[in-house]
BALOBA-1460 file (C-alpha; in Angstrom, 3 decimals):
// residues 83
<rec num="1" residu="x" x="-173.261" y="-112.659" z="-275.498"/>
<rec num="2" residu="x" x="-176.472" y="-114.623" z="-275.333"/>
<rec num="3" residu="x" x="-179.837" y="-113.376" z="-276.551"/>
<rec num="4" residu="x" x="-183.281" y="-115.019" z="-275.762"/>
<rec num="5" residu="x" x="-184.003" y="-115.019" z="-279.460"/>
<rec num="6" residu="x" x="-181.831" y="-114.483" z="-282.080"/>
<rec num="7" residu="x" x="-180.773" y="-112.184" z="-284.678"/>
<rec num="8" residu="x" x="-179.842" y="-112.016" z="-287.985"/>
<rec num="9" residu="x" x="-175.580" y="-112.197" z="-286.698"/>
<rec num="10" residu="x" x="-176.446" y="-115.297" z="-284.434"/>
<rec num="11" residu="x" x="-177.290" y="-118.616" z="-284.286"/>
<rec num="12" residu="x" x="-180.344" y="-120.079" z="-283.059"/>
<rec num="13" residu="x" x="-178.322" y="-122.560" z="-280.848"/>
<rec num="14" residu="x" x="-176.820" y="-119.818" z="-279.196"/>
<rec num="15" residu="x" x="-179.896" y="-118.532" z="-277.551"/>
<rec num="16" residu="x" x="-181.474" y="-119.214" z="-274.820"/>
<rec num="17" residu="x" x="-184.356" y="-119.860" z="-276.821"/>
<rec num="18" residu="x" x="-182.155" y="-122.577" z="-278.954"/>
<rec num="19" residu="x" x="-180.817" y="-124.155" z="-275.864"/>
<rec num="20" residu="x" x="-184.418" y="-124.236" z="-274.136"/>
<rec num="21" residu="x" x="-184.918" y="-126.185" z="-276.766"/>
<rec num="22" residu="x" x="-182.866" y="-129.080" z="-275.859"/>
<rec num="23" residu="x" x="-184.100" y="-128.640" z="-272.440"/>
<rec num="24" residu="x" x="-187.487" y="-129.382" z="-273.645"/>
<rec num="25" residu="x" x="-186.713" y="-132.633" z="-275.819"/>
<rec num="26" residu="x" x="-184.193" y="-134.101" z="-273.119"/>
<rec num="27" residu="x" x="-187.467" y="-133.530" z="-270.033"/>
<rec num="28" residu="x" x="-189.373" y="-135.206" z="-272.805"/>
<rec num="29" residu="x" x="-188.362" y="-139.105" z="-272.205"/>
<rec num="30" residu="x" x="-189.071" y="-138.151" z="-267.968"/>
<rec num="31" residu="x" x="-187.795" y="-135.646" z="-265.154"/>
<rec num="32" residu="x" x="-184.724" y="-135.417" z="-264.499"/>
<rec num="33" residu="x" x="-182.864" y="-133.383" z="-261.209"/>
<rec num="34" residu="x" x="-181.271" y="-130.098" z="-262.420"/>
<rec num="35" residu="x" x="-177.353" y="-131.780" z="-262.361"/>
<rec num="36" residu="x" x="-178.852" y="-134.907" z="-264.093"/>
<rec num="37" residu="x" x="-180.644" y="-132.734" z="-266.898"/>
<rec num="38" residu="x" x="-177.872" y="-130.181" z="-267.547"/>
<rec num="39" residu="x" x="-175.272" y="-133.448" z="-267.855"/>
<rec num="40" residu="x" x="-177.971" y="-134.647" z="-270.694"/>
<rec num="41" residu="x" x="-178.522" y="-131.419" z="-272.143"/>
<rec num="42" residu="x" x="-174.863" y="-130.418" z="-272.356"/>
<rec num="43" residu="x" x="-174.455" y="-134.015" z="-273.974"/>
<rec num="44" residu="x" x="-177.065" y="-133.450" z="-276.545"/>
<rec num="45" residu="x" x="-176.221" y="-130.043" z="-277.339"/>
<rec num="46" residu="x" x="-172.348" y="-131.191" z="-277.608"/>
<rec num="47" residu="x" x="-173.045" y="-133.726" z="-280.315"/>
<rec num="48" residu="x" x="-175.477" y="-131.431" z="-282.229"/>
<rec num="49" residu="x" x="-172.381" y="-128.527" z="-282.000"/>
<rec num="50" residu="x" x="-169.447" y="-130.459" z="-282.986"/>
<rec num="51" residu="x" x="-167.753" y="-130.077" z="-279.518"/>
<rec num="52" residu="x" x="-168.945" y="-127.596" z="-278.012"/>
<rec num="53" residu="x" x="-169.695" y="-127.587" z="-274.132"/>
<rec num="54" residu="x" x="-172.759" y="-125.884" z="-272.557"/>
<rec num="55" residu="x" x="-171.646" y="-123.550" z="-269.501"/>
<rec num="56" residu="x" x="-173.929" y="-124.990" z="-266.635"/>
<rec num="57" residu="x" x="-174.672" y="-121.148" z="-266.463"/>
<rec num="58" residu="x" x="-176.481" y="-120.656" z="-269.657"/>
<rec num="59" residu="x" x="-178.094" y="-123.949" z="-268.732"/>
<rec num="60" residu="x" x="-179.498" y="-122.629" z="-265.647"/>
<rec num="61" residu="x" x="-180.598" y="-119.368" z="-267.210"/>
<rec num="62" residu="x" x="-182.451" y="-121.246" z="-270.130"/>
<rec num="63" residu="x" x="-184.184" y="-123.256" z="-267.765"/>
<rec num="64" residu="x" x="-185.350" y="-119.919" z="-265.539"/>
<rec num="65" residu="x" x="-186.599" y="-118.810" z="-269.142"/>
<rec num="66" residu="x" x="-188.441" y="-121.747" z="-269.734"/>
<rec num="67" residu="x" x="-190.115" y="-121.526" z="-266.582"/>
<rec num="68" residu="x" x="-190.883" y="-117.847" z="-266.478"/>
<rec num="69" residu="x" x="-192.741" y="-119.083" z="-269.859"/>
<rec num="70" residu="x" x="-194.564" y="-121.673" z="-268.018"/>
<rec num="71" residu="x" x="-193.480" y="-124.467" z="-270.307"/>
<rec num="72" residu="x" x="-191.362" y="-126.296" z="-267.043"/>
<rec num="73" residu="x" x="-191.564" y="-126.671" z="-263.380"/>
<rec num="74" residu="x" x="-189.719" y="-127.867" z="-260.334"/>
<rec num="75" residu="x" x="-191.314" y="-130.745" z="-258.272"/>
<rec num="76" residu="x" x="-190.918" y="-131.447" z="-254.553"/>
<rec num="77" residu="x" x="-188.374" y="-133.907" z="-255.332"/>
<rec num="78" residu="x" x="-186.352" y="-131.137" z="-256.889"/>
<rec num="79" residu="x" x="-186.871" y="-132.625" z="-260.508"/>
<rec num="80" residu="x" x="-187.207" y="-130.894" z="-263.153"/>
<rec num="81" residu="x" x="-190.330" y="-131.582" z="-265.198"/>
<rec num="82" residu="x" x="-192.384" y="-130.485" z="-268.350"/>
<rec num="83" residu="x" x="-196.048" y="-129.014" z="-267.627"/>
C-alpha cells in the first residue's frame, strides 16, 4: 500500500510523495505529455530502484497529488508542466 508520506516501516520512494519527486526533477529539463513523462519517470525511478517498474497508476495518482498541491499543471496542449 502507498502512503502520501511515509512512515517509519516504509520507504520514501514508495510514496507518493517520493515518486512526486521524480515527477518534479524529470518536468524540470521541459513539459512533457502525461505518456511521455510517466515513460521518463518510470525510467528514472527504475534505475534509482534497482529494477523496479513504476505502475502507470501510482504515476497518475502522484501527479493528481502534485497538482492538488499546486506544484504542476496541465496545459492546453495536454503537457504536463511545472508552475
Amino acid at each position: 500500500m502507498r502512503l502520501i508520506i511515509p512512515d517509519i516501516n516504509t520507504n520514501i520512494n514508495d510514496t507518493y510523495l517520493g515518486i512526486g519527486y521524480y515527477v518534479i526533477d524529470v518536468l524540470n529539463a521541459k513539459s512533457f505529455t502525461i505518456d511521455e513523462c510517466y515513460n521518463r519517470v518510470n525510467d528514472y525511478y527504475n534505475k534509482s530502484n534497482n529494477g523496479i517498474y513504476l505502475a502507470f497508476e501510482t504515476f497518475i495518482i502522484s501527479v493528481i497529488f502534485l497538482y492538488t498541491l499546486n506544484i504542476l499543471e496541465i496545459n492546453e496542449k495536454g503537457e504536463v508542466i511545472l508552475k
